[in-house]
Phi, psi and omega in degrees: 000320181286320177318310170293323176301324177295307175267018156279319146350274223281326177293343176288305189310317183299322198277343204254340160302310156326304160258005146266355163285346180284336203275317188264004140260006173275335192295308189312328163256335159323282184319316173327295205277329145346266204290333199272331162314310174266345143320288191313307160276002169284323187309297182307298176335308168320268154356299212275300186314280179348049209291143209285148168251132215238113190281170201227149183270142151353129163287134181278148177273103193303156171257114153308137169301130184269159210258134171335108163299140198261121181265133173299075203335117190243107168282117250264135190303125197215146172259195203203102151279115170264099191266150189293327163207163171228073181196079138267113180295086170321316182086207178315091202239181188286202110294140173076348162291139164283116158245164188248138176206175183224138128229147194267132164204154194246156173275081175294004194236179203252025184198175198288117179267150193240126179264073146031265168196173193254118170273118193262224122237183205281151181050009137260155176256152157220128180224119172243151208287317172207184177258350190233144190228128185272164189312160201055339227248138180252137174256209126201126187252118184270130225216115179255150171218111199245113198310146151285163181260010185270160173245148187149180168259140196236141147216123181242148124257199194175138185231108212239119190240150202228153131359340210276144196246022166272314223216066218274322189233132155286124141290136167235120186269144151213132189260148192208173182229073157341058247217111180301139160263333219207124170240133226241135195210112354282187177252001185210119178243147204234130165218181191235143172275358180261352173244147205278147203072008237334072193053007189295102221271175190280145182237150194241117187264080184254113166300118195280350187244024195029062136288106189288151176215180181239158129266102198270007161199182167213116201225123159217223178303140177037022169081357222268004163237122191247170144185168211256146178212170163235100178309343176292318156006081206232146187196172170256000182224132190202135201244086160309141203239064176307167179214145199253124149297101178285348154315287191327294196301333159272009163279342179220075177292324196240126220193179131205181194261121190235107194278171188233159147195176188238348160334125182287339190245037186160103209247004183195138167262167162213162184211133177275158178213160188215148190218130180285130199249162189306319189258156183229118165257122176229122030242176185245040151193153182237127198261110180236151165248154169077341181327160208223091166334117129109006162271102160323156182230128137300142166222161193236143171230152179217136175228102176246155160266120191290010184283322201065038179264190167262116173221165184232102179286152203248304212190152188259165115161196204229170190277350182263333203084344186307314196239150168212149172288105186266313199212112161255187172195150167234114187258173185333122174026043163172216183231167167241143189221148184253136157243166177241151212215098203262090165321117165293180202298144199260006120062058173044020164250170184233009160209181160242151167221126188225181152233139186252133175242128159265094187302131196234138180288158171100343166119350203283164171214099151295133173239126160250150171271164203220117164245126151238151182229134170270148187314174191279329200276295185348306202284313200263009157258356173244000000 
């Protein structure tokens, strides 16, 4: 009994030896794995302090741009026109004077200059001596000019283009003051075919600058106005006694009177005359649109006398047969007329013209013209 009692003892003891040896060898790993753990992250740790050094290659030697030689730009001989101004100013000129002005200019540039051409205007002259100039070398465009006969103020240009390729075109101005010298009293004359002289008042020539002058001719349309003058004659004022063709002057109702002078800021006057003609037409053209070939067109005509006279129209017609007279009537110091006015074959044209005339007794005649133009369909049938 004891016996047994005994090695169940010694089998308690073993197992409880057993299992604390199982227990202090988990402890044992347990410390193991512990410690080996705080190794590790001191290692890291270590490892992250450290800064790694990272070998670097030798300074490389950076290369300088070498530096460019600087070549010296040599600029290609080119010409240069310089004009000394481009503005002349006649200042105060007559009507109808010729004046002269220049302008000057030099080749400022280093090779040959060629002047293109001078683009001008109207009432101008312009003359240069040649077109090509070598550096330094000067020039003059010389500029004629003939005044309008209106007063006022002028201003033109002229344009002088050239090689120079800075400056290819100039513009050049000349200015002027348009200015009377001579004063014309009336300056217009209105005359009648019912009055004698056919009212033609005396005309009076006055220097504005006492400039004494001659008057060396007298002229005017078809001859139908005269008057007796003496060119030795020199004076600043002079009072002309025209005398009138009264034939002449109705064959030239609209016309002027062209005076000479010797006046230096003015050599010739002129005076316009209007002559009231006898007969008044309305309308004083006969207009048809739209024509239509061999379809009559009507228009109404009315013919007075600005006279208040009495006339007797003889007979109607036109130089084509085209207008013929359908109807007249006769009203206050004249007639009212119906015509009839028949396009011809439009023969691949797109208008027509004819004249319609009134034979009046006594010989006179009115004439009017007639435009006619065909429709569009007219044009594209033929």
């Amino acid at each position: 009994m004891n016996r047994n009692c005994l090695i169940l003892t010694i089998f308690s003891l073993f197992a409880a030896i057993r299992a604390r040896a199982i227990a202090f060898f988990n402890i044992l790993i347990c410390l193991c794995c512990v410690l080996l753990l705080q190794v590790g992250c001191q290692e890291q740790a270590g490892v992250a302090e450290k800064p790694q050094t990272v070998p670097t290659a030798p300074e490389s030697v950076v290369a300088q741009p070498e530096k460019a030689e600087t070549v010296p730009q040599i600029a290609k001989p080119a010409p240069k026109i310089t004009f000394e101004k481009v503005i002349h100013d006649f200042g105060d000129v007559g009507p109808g004077t010729r004046n002269t002005g220049e302008f000057k200019f030099t080749n400022t540039g280093d090779s040959t200059l060629e002047i293109l051409q001078v683009e001008r205007c109207c009432g101008i002259v312009t003359t240069l001596s040649k077109e090509e100039y070598v550096p330094g070398e000067s020039g003059v465009l010389k500029v004629d000019y003939r005044a309008p006969y209106q007063p006022g103020l002028l201003r033109k240009q002229l344009y002088v283009n050239s090689n120079d390729k800075a400056t290819p075109r100039v513009t050049l101005t000349i200015k002027a003051e348009i200015v009377r010298k001579i004063s014309s009293e009336p300056e217009k004359l209105k005359l009648f075919l019912d009055e004698e002289n056919a009212g033609c008042p005396k005309i009076t020539l006055t220097s504005l600058d006492n400039q004494p002058f001659s008057i060396t001719s007298f002229k005017s349309t078809a001859g139908c106005i005269t008057a007796d003058i003496d060119s030795s004659v020199k004076a600043t004022k002079f009072v002309l006694d025209p005398k009138v063709n009264m034939e002449t002057l109705q064959r030239s109702l609209k016309g002027r009177i062209n005076v000479s002078l010797t006046h230096p800021q003015c050599d010739v006057v002129d005076i316009l005359f209007d002559v009231l003609p006898k007969f008044a037409v309305t309308p004083q053209r006969l207009i048809i649109l739209d024509a239509e070939p061999q379809k009559p067109v009507l228009k109404q005509v009315s013919l007075l006398n600005n006279y208040n006279e009495d006339f007797e129209v003889e007979s109607g017609s036109s130089k084509k047969n085209i207008i013929k007279i359908l109807g007249q009537e006769k009203i206050r110091n004249g007639y009212q007329f119906v015509v009839e006015i028949t396009p011809p074959a439009a023969e691949g044209k797109t208008s027509f013209t004819d004249v319609f005339v009134l034979n009046m007794k006594g010989g006179e005649k009115v004439e009017i013209t007639c435009h006619g133009f065909y429709s569009g369909r007219t044009s594209k049938k033929q």
